[in-house]
C-alpha positions in Angstrom: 0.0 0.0 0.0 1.4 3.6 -0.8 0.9 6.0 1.8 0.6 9.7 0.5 0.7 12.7 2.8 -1.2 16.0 2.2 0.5 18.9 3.3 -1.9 22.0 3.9 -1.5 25.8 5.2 -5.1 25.4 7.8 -6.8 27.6 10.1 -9.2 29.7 11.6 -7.4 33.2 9.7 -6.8 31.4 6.6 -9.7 29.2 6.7 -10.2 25.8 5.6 -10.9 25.4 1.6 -7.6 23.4 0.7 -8.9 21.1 3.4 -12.2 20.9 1.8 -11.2 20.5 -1.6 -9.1 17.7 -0.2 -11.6 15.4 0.4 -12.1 14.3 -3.1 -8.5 13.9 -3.6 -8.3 11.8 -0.7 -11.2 9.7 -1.9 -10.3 8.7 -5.2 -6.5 8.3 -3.5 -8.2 5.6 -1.2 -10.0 4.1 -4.1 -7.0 3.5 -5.5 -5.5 1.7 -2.4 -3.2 4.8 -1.0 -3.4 5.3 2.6 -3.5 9.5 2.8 -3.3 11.2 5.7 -3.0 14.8 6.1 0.1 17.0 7.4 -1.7 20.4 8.8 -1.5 23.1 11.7 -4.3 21.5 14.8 -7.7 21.5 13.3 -10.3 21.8 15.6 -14.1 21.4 15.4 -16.3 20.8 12.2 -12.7 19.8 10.0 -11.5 17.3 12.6 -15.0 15.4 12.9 -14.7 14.9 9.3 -11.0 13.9 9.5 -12.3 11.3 11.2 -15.6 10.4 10.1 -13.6 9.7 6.7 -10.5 8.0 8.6 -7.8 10.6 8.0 -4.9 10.3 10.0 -3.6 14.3 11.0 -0.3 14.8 11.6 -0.8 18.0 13.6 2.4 20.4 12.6 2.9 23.8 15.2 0.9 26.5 15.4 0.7 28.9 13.4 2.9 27.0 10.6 4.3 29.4 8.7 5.2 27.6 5.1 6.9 30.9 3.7 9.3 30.5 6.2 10.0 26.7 4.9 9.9 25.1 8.4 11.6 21.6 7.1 12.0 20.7 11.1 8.2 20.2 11.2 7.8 18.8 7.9 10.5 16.5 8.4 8.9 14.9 11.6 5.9 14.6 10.5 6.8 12.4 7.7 9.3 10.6 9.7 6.4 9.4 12.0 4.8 8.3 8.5 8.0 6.3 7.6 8.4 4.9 10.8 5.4 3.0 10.9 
């Protein structure tokens, strides 16, 4: 199984439509046979239910992350903890 992580710039001043529009990615993804999950700043709320009402594993990066600033230390960790599994 391939396992495919999502990276997305999240949250409650920048709002959530990359995560939105996600959802079908991560569908046909999973139809495929990939196992997705999602590399983001905490999500709280509405967008975390549905992480897991669709079984999304979130790989929760510091907040605020700032991607302009290229924060490989983060990025690096989270898909370390993919690897390691």
């Amino acid at each position: 199984m391939k396992r495919i992580a999502i990276i997305l710039d999240v949250g409650p001043q920048i709002g959530y439509g990359h995560l939105s529009r996600s959802f079908s990615l991560i569908r046909a993804l999973r139809h495929r046979g990939a196992e997705v999950s999602v590399v983001a700043p905490p999500i709280e709320g509405h967008w975390a239910e549905k992480l897991q009402d669709e079984k999304v594993r979130h790989l929760p990066l510091s907040a605020p992350f700032a991607f302009e600033r290229e924060d490989g230390a983060a990025l690096t960790s989270a898909c370390e903890e993919l690897k390691a599994e």
